[in-house]
C-alpha positions as CSV (number, residue, x, y, z in Angstrom):
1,X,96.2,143.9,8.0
2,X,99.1,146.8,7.3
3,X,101.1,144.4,10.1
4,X,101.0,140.6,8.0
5,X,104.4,140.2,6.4
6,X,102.1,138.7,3.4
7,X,100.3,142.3,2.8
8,X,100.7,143.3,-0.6
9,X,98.4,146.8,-1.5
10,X,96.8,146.6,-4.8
11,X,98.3,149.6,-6.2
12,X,102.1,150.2,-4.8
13,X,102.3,152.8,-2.4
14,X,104.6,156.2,-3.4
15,X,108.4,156.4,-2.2
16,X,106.7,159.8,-0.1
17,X,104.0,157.5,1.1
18,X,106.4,154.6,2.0
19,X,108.8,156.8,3.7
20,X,106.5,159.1,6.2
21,X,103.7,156.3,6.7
22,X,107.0,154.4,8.4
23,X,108.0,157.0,10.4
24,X,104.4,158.0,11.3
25,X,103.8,154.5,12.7
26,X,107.4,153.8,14.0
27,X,107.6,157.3,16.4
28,X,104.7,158.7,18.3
29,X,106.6,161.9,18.4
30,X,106.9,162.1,14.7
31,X,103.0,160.8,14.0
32,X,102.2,164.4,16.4
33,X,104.6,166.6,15.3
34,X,104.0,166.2,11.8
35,X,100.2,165.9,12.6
36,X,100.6,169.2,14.6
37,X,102.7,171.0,11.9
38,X,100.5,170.1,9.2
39,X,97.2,171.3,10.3
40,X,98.7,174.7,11.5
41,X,99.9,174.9,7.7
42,X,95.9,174.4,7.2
43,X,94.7,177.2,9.1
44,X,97.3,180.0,9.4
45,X,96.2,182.0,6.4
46,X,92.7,181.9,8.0
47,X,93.7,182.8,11.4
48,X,95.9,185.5,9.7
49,X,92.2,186.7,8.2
50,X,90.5,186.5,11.3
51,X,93.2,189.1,13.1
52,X,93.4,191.4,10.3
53,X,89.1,191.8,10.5
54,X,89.2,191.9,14.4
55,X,92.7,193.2,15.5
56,X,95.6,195.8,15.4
57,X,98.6,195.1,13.0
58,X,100.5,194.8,15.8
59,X,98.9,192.1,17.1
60,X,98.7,190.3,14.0
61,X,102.6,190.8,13.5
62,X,103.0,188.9,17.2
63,X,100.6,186.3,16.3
64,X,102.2,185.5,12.8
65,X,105.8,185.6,14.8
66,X,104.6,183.0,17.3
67,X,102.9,181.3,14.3
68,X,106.3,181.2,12.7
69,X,108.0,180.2,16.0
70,X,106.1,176.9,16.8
71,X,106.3,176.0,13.2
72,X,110.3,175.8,13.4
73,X,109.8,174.4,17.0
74,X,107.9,171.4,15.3
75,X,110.5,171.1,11.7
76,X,113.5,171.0,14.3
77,X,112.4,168.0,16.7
78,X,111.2,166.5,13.5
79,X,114.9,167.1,11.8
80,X,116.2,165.7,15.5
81,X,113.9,162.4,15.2
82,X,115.0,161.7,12.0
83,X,118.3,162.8,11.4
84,X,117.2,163.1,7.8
85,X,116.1,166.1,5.4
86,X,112.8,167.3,5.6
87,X,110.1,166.3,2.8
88,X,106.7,167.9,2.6
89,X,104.6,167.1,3.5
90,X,105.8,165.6,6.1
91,X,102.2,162.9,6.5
92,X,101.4,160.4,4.1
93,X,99.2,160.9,1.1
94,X,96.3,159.9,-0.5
95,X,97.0,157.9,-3.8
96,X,94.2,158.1,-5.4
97,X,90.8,159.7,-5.2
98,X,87.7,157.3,-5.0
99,X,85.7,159.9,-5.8
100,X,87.1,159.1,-9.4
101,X,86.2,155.5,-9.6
102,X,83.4,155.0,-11.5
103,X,80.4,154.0,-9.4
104,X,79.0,150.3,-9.1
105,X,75.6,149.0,-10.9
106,X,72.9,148.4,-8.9
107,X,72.8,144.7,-10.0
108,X,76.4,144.5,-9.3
109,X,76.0,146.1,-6.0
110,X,73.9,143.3,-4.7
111,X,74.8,140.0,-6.7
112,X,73.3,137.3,-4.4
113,X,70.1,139.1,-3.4
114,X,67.0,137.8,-5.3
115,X,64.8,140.9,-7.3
116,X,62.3,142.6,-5.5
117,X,60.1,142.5,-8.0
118,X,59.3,140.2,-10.7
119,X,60.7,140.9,-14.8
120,X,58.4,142.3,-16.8
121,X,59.2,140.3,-19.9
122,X,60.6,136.8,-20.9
123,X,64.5,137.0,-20.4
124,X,66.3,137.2,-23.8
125,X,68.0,134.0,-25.1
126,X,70.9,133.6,-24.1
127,X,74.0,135.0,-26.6
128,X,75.4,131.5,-27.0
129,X,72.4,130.3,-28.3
130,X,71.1,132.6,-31.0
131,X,73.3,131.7,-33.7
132,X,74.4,127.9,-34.0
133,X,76.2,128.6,-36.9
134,X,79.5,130.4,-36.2
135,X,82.2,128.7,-38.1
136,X,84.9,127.4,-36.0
137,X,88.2,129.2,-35.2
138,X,90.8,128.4,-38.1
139,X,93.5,126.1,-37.2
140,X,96.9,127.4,-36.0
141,X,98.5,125.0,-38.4
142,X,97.0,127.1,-41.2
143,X,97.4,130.2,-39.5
144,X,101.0,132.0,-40.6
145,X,103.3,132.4,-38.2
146,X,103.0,136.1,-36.2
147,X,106.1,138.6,-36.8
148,X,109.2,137.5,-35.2
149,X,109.4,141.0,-33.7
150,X,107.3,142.3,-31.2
151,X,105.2,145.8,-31.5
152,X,106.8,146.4,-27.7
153,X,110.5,145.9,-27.1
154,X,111.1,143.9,-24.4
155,X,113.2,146.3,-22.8
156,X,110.2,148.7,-22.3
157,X,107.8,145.6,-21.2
158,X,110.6,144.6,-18.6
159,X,111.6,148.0,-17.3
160,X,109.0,149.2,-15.3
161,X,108.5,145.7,-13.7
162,X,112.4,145.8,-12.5
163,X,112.8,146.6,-8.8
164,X,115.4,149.7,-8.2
165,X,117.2,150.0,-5.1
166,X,114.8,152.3,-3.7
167,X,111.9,149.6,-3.9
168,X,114.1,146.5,-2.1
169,X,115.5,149.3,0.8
170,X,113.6,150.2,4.4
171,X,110.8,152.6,4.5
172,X,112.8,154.3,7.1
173,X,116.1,154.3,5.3
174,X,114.7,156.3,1.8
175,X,116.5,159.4,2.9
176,X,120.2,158.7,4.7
177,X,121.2,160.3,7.5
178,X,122.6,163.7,7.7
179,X,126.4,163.0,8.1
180,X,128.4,166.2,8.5
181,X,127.8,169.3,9.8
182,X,127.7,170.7,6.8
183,X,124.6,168.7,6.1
184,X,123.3,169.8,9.2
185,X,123.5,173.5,8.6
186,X,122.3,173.1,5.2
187,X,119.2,171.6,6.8
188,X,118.8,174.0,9.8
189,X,119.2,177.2,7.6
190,X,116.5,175.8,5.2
191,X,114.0,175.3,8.3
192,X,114.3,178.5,10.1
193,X,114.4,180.6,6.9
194,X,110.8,181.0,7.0
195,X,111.1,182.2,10.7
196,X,114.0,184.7,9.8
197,X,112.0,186.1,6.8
198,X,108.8,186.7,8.8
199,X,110.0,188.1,11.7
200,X,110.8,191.5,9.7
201,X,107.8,193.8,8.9
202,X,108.8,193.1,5.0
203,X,105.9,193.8,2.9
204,X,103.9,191.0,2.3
205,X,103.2,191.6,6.7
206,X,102.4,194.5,7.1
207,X,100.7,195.2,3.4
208,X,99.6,199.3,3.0
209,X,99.6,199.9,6.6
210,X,103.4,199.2,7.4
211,X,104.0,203.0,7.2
212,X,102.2,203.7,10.0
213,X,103.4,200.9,11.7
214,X,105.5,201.3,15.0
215,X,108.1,199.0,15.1
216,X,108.0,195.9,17.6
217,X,111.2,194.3,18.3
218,X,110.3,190.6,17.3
219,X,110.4,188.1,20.4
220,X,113.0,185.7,18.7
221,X,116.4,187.3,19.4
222,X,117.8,187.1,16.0
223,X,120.5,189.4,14.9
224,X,119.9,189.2,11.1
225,X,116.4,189.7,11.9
226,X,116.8,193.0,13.8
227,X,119.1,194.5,11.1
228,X,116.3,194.0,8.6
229,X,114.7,197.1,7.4
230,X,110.9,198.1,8.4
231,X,109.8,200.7,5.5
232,X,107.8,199.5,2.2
233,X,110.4,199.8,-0.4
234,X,113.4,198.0,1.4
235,X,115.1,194.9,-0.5
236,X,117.3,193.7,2.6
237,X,114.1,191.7,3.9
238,X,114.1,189.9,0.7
239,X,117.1,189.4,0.1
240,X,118.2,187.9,3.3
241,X,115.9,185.3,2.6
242,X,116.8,184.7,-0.6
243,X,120.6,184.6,0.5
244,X,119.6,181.8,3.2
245,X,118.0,180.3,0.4
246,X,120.9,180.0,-1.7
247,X,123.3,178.9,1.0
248,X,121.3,176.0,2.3
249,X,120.9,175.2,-1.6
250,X,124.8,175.3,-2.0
251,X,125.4,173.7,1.3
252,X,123.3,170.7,0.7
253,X,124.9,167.2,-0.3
254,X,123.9,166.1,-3.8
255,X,121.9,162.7,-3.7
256,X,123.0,160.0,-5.5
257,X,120.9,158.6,-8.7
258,X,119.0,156.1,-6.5
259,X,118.0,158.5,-4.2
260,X,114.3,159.1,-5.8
261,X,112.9,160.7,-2.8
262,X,115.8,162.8,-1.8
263,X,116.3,164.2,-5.7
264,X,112.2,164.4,-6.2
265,X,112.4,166.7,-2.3
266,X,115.3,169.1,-3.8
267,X,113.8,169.8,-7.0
268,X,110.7,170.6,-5.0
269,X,112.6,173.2,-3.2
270,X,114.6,174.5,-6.4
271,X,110.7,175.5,-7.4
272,X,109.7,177.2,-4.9
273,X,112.1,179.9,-5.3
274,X,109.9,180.9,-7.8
275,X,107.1,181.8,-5.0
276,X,109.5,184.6,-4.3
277,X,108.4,186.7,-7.6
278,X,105.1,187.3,-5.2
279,X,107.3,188.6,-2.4
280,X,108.5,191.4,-1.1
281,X,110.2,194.1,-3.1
282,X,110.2,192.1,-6.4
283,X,106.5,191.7,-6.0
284,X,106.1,195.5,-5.7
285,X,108.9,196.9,-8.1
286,X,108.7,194.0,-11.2
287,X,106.0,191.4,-10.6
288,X,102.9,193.5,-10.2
289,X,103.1,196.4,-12.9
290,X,103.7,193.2,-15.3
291,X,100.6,191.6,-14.1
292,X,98.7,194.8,-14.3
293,X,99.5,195.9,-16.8
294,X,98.7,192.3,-18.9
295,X,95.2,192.4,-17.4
296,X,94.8,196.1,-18.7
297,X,95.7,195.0,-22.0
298,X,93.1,191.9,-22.1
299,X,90.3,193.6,-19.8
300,X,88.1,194.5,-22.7
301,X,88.5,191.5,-24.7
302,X,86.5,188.7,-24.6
303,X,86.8,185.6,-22.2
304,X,89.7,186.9,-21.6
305,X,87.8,189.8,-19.7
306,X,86.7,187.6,-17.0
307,X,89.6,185.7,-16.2
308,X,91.6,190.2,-15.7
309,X,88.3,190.8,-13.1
310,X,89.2,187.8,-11.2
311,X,93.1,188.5,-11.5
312,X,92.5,192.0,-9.9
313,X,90.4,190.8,-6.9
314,X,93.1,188.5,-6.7
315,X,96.1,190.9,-6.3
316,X,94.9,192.3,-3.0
317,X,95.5,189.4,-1.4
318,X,98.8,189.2,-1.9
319,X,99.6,192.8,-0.7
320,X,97.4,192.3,2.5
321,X,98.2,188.9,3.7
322,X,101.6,187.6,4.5
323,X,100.8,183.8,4.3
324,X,99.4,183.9,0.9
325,X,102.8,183.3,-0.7
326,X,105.0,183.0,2.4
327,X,107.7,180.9,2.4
C-alpha cells in the first residue's frame, strides 16, 4: 500500500517520520543499524543493573566501555550511510496512540449483522415524524446579509494548508549533506562524545566505590581519555565533555529557515546540555545539596511530603548508575 504513488495517510506523517522511515526502507544497513542502536539504548541501564547486583566494578566499567564502544561503532556507519547529521531517534515514530481513540459501539462494531435477540419494546417513532409542525426555514431573501468580515482571517485559514519547502522535498533529502570538513568534525566530535566521557571513571561510573577502585586503562586508546582524572571530586572528566560539547556546537553549520528537521535536531541537542547538572562534579558540588536541601524543607509538609520520599529514593540512582543521565 506504502508503495502506490496514489497513497495518501490520513493524518500526515512528521518531517522525523518522513525522513528515517525513507532511509529505513531505502538502506538495509541503515534499517539494522539504527534497529541495533536503538534497542541497546533500551536495555543498557538494565544491563548496567544486572552487573552492579552480580559483578565487580571492574567488570562493569569494561562492560559499560564496550557498551559505549559499539554504540559509536553503530552512530559512525550510520553518519557514513547518510552523509547527514544524526537525529534521534534515529527509527520512525509512532504518531499517535490508539490507545487514545475512543472505543467503538457495539452496534457500530457490527453494522450489517442482524440482533441476536429480539427488542424488548416497540421501536420509538422515528425523530422526523413526531412533530409535523416545524415551521420552515426563513428565506435567504429575508435573511440579512452575514458580516462582510470573517471571525477567521483568511491568512490563518490559508496558512497551515500552504505546502513549505520541506513538504514538496525528498524524504531522503530533509537534512543536506555534510559538505566540509568542518561539518564533518562537528558531527564526529558530537558522536564519540559519549564514548570519551564514559571511558573515564568520572563519577556518575564508578558511584561511592570509585575510591577503592583500581584503575583500568580503558581499551579505546584515547589520549584525552587517559589524561582524565580517576578520584571522586575531579572536574577534568566533566569538563572535557562539556568542552567537546561546545566545540561540535560552535563547529556545526547553521540550518537555513526551511530546514525544520535540522533546526527542530539542534535545538534538541542545545537541551540536553541541561542533563549535565546530573553529572559529574556539578551534580556532587551544586545540584544535589540544592535538591536536598528543597526536599528537607518540604518533607513535613503536606503532599508535598510524598513527592521529598520519592525524590530521595530517587537520588541514589543517580550516584550509582552511570546510564541514568549519561550522555
Amino acid at each position: 500500500m506504502h508503495s502506490d504513488p496514489k497513497y495518501k495517510p490520513i493524518i500526515p506523517p512528521s518531517y522525523h517520520a518522513r525522513y528515517t522511515r525513507a532511509w529505513s526502507d531505502s538502506s538495509f544497513a541503515y534499517k539494522w543499524a539504527s534497529r541495533a542502536l536503538q534497542l541497546i539504548q533500551y536495555v543498557e541501564l538494565v544491563v548496567e543493573m544486572g552487573l552492579k547486583r552480580r559483578t565487580a566494578d571492574k567488570t562493569r566499567w569494561r562492560a559499560i566501555v564496550m557498551i559505549e564502544a559499539i554504540k559509536a561503532a553503530l552512530r559512525l556507519v550510520l553518519l557514513k550511510i547518510t552523509r547527514r547529521p544524526l537525529v534521534s531517534p534515529l527509527v520512525p515514530e509512532r504518531e499517535f496512540d490508539p490507545s487514545a481513540l475512543p472505543a467503538p459501539s457495539e452496534a457500530a462494531s457490527s453494522p450489517t449483522l442482524a440482533p441476536s435477540s429480539p427488542p424488548s419494546s416497540l421501536p420509538a417513532t422515528p425523530e422526523h415524524l413526531r412533530n409535523n409542525h416545524v415551521p420552515l426555514p426563513p428565506h435567504p431573501i429575508l435573511v440579512p446579509p452575514p458580516p462582510t468580515q470573517s471571525p477567521v482571517p483568511v491568512e490563518e485559514f490559508l496558512l497551515p494548508k500552504a505546502l513549505t519547502i520541506s513538504s514538496v522535498k525528498s524524504p531522503t533529502h530533509l537534512i543536506k549533506l555534510l559538505n566540509n570538513p568542518k561539518d564533518w568534525l562537528a558531527e564526529l566530535i558530537y558522536t564519540l562524545r559519549p564514548l570519551i566521557y564514559g571511558m573515564s571513571p568520572s563519577p556518575p561510573l564508578c558511584g561511592r566505590s570509585c575510591l577503592s577502585m583500581p584503575y583500568v586503562e580503558p581499551p579505546v586508546l584515547l589520549v584525552v581519555a587517559i589524561m582524565l582524572a580517576r578520584d571522586k571530586k575531579s572536574t577534568r572528566p566533566l569538563i572535557t565533555a562539556l568542552a567537546l560539547e561546545f566545540l561540535s556546537r560552535n563547529l556545526r553549520r547553521v540550518p537555513s529557515s526551511s530546514a525544520t528537521l535540522e533546526r527542530s535536531e539542534y535545538a534538541r541537542r542545545d537541551r540536553d546540555i541541561v542533563w549535565y547538572l546530573l553529572r559529574g562534579s556539578i551534580w556532587e558540588s551544586w545540584t544535589r545539596p540544592k535538591v536536598e536541601a528543597v526536599l528537607d524543607s518540604t518533607a513535613r509538609a503536606p503532599l508535598f511530603g510524598v513527592f521529598s520520599v520519592l525524590m530521595k529514593d530517587w537520588i541514589p540512582l543517580i550516584d550509582e548508575y552511570y546510564y541514568y543521565t549519561a550522555p
